[in-house]
VMD Tcl script that draws the C-alpha trace (Angstrom):
set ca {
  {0.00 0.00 0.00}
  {1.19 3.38 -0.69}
  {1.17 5.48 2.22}
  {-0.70 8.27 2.80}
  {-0.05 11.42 4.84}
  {-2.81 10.58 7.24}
  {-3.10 12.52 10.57}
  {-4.28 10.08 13.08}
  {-5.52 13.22 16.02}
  {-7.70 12.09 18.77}
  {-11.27 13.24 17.90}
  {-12.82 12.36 21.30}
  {-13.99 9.04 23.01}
  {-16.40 5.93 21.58}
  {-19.79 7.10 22.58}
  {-22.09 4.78 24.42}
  {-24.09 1.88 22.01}
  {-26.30 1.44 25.59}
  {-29.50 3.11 23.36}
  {-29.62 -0.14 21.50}
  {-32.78 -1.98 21.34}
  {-31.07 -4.85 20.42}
  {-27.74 -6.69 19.13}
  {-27.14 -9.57 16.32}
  {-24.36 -11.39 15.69}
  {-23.06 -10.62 19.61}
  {-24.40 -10.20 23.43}
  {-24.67 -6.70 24.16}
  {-21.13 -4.33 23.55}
  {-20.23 -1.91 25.81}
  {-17.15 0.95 24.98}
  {-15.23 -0.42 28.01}
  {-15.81 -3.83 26.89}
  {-14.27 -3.11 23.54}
  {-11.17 -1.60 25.63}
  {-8.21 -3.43 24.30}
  {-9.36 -3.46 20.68}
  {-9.42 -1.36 17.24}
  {-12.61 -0.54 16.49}
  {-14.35 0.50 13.31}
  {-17.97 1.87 14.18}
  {-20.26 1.28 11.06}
  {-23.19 2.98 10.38}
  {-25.76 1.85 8.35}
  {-29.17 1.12 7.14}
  {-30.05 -1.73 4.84}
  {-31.73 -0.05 2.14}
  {-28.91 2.46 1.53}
  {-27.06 2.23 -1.78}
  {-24.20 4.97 -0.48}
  {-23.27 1.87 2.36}
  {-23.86 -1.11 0.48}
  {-21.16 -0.17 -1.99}
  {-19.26 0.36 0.80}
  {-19.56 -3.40 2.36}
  {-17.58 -5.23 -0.20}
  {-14.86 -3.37 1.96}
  {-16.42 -3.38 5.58}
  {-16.20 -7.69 5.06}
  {-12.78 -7.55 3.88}
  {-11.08 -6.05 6.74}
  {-13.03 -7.49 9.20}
  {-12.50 -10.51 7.82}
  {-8.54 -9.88 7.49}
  {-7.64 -8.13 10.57}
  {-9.86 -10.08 13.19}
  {-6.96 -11.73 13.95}
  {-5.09 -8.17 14.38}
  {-7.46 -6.78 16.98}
  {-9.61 -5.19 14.78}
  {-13.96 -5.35 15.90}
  {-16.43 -4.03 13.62}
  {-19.24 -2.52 14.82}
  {-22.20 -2.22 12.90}
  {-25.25 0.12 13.80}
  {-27.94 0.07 12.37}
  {-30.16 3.00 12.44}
  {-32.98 2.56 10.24}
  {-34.42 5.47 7.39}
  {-37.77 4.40 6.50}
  {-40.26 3.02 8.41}
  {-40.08 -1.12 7.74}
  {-36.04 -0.66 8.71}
  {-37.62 -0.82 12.27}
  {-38.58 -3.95 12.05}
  {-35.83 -6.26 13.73}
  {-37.07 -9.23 11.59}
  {-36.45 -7.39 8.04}
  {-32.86 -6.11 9.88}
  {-32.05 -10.31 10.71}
  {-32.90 -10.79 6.96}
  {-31.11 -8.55 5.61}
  {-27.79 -9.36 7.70}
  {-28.08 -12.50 6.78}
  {-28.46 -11.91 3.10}
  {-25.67 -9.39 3.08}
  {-23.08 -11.43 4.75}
  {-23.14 -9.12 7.86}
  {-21.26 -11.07 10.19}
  {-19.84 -8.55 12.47}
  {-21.34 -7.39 15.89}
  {-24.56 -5.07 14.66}
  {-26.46 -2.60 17.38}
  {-29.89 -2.59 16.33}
  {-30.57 1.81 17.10}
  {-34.29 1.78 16.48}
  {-34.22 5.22 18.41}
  {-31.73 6.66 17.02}
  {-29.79 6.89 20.39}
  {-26.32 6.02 19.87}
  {-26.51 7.41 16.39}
  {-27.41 11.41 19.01}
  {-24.56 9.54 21.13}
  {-21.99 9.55 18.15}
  {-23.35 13.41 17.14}
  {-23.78 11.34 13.86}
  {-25.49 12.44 10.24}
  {-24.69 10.15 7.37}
  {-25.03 6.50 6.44}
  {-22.89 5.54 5.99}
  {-20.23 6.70 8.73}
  {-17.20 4.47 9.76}
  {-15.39 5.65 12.95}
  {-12.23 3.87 14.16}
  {-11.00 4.05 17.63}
  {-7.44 3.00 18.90}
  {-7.11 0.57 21.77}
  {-7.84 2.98 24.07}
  {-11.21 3.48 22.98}
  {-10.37 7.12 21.68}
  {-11.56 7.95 17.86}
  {-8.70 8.79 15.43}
  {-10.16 8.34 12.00}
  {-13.73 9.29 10.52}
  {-15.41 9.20 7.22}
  {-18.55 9.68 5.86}
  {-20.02 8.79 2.40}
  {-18.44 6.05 0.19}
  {-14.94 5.84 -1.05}
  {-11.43 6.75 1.05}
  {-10.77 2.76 1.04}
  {-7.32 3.19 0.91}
  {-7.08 5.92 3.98}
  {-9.83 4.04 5.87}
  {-7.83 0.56 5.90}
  {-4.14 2.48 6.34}
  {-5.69 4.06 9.58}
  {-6.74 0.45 10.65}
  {-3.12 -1.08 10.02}
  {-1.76 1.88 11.70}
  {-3.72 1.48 15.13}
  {-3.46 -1.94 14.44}
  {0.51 -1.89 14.15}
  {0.67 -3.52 10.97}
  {1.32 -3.56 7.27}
  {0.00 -5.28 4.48}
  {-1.09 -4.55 0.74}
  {-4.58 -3.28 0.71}
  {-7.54 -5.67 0.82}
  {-9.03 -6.56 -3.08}
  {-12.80 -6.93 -3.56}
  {-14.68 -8.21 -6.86}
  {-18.12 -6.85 -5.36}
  {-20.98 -7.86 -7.50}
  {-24.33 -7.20 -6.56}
  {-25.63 -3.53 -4.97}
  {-21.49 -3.38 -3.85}
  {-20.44 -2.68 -7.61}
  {-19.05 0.80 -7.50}
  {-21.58 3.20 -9.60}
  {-20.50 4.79 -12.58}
  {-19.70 8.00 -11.25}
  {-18.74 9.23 -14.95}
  {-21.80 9.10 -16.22}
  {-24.24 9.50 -13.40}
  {-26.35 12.42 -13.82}
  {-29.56 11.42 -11.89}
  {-29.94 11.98 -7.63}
  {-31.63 10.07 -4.96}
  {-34.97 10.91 -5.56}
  {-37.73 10.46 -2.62}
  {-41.08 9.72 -3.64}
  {-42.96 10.86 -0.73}
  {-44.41 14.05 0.32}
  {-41.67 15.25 3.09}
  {-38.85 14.84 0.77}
  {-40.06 14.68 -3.07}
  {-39.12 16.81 -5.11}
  {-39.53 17.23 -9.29}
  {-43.06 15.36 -9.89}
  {-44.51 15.99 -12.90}
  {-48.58 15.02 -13.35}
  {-47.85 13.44 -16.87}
  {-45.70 10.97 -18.04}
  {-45.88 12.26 -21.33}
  {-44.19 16.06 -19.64}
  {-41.14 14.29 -18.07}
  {-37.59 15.87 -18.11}
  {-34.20 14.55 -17.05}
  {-34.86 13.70 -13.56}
  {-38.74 14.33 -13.34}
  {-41.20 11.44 -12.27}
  {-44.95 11.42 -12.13}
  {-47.55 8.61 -11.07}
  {-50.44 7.39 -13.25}
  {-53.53 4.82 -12.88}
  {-56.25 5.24 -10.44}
  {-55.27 5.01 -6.49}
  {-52.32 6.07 -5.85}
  {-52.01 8.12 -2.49}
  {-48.34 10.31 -1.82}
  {-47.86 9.97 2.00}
  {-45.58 11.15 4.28}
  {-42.31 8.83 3.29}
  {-43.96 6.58 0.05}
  {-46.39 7.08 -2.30}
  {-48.80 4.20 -2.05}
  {-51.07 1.86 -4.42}
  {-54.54 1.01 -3.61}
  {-55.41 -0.33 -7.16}
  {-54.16 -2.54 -9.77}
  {-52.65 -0.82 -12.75}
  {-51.14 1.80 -11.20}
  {-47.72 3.60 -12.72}
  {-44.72 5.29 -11.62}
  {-42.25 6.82 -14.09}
  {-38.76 8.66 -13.67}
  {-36.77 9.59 -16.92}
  {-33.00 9.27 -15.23}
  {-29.38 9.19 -16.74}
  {-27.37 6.49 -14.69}
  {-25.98 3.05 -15.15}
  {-28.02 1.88 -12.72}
  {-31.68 2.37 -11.46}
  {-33.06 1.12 -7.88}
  {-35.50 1.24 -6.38}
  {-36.79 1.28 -2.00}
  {-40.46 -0.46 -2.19}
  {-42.04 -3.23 -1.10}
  {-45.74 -4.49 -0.63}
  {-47.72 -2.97 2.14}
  {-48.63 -5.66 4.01}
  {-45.92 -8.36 5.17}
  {-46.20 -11.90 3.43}
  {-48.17 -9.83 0.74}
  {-46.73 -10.71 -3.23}
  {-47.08 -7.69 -5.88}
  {-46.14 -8.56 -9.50}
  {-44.48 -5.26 -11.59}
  {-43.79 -5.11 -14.67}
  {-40.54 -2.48 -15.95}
  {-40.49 -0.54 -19.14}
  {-37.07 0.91 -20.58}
  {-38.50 3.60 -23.14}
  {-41.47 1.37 -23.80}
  {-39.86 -1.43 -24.36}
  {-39.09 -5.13 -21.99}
  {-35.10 -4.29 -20.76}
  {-33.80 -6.94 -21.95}
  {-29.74 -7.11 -21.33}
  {-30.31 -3.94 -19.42}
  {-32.62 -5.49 -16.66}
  {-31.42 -5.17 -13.12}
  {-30.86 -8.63 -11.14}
  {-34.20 -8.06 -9.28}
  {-36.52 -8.50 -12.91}
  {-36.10 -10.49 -15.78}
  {-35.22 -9.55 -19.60}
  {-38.75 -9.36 -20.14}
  {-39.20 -6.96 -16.95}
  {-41.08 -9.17 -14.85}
  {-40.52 -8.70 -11.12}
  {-42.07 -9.68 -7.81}
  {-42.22 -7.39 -4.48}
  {-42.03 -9.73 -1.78}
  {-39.44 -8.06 0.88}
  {-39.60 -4.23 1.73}
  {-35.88 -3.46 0.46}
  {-34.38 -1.56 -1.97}
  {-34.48 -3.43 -5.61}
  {-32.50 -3.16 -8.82}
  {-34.24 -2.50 -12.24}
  {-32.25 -1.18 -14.48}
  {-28.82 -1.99 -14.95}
  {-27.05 -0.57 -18.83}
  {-25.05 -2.25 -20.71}
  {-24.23 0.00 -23.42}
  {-23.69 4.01 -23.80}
  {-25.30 5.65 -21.00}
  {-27.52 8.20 -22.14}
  {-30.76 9.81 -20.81}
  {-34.14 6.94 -20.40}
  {-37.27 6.64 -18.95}
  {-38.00 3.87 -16.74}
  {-41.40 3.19 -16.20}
  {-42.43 0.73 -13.67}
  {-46.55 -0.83 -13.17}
  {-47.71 -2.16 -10.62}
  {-50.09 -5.41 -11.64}
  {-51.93 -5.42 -8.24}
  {-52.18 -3.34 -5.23}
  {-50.48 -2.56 -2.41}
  {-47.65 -1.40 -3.57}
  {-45.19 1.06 -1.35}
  {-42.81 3.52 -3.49}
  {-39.87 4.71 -1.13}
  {-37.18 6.25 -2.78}
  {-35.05 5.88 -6.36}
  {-31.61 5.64 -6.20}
  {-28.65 5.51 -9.37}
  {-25.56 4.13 -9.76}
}
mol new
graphics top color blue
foreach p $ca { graphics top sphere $p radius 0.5 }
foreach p [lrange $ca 0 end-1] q [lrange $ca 1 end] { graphics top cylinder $p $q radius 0.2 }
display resetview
């Protein structure tokens, strides 16, 4: 690894995980039981594109420097409302390979604790249980894992990853499209018509849709949401309203079935199932990027619409 000029200043102390409502993966952590260790403090929620492209690395070191001293902490402090729900957290740590220590912060209390803002947010603290190193957003591998090594006391060439998945790296060069929240606290550019839709615009069609606090919702079948983007990839928070529940959706590049550009979470022909309240992949190119519309309907109802995100 090439070294970096990294200052290492003591930023303050580990703040207390004692607001969790819960723990997987581990009994209960306290700062002074940590005492002794490195410690990367991982915030997170599951639905969260920003951290999932950032766990490719998170399972790397703790998988490599275990054996060094190193504990990751995960916290996991939810966005939307379902992330409160301790049975879709154990699913998705399970699906995601999460198998570090993870402080279920329904409340929000040790993220107030850590004077936190972002997901994700990685602090390390030396053995002493004093933070030295902070980041927030994605990217800074290579000054994230030499402040590890360093606290650690060791050296090595940097971890590689082959993510695959939500964990490829987006396609900053050509990503022109934001997160984009579809409810009525936080949305922004709707459009009535799909037929009056510019880069980045989105509008809903079909009979019952309600726009609720956080989602816009589907009472009836038919129902369609469109958002003309200009991204490799297009995802997609929502999930059916009621647990158990099964909505089929069909996806629409331009009018036409996606074919090689489906995302893994539809077929070439566009087909896709909501079964889990999570984030989903529809769209990902595989030729020039350039600006589409994706347009996504809803076959039955009961159908919640979080959030869009691009990659």
């Amino acid at each position: 690894m090439s070294k970096l000029a990294l200052d290492l200043p003591v930023e303050g102390r580990v703040a207390s995980f004692d607001g969790a409502t819960g723990w997987l993966n581990s009994e209960a952590l306290t700062a002074e039981s940590l005492r002794g260790k490195v410690v990367l403090v991982d915030f997170w929620t599951y639905t969260c594109i920003n951290w999932l492209r950032t766990l490719a690395y998170v399972r790397a070191w703790a998988d490599r420097y275990e054996d060094e001293g190193l504990v990751v902490v995960g916290v996991h402090t939810p966005e939307f409302p379902f992330e409160r729900d301790e049975e879709n957290i154990r699913r998705a740590v399970a699906e995601m390979g999460v198998r570090w220590p993870v402080a279920i912060d329904t409340d929000y209390e040790v993220w107030r604790a850590f004077s936190n803002s972002y997901w994700p947010a990685a602090y390390i603290a030396d053995a002493e249980g004093q933070i030295r190193y902070h980041h927030f957003g994605e990217g800074a591998y290579d000054e994230l894992e030499q402040a590890i090594q360093a606290l650690l006391g060791v050296e090595a060439d940097p971890v590689t990853v082959a993510p695959t998945g939500f964990e490829v790296q987006a396609d900053w060069d050509n990503l022109r499209s934001p997160e984009t929240y579809l409810g009525s606290e936080q949305g922004r550019n709707f459009v009535r018509s799909p037929d009056e839709l510019s880069l980045n615009d989105w509008s809903l069609s079909g009979d019952g849709w309600t726009t609720e606090r956080r989602a816009s919702v589907l009472g009836e079948s038919g129902g369609r949401l469109s958002f003309r983007f200009h991204a490799r990839d297009v995802h997609l928070v929502m999930g059916p309203a009621e647990r158990g529940a099964a909505v089929p959706f069909q996806v629409r590049l331009d009018g036409k079935p996606p074919a090689v550009d489906h995302g893994f979470d539809v077929d070439e022909n566009g087909d896709g199932t909501l079964s889990d309240q999570r984030l989903h992949q529809l769209i990902r190119r595989q030729g020039p990027i350039d600006d589409r519309t994706i347009e996504i309907t809803f076959l039955e109802p009961g159908a919640e619409v979080y959030c869009f995100t691009f990659g």
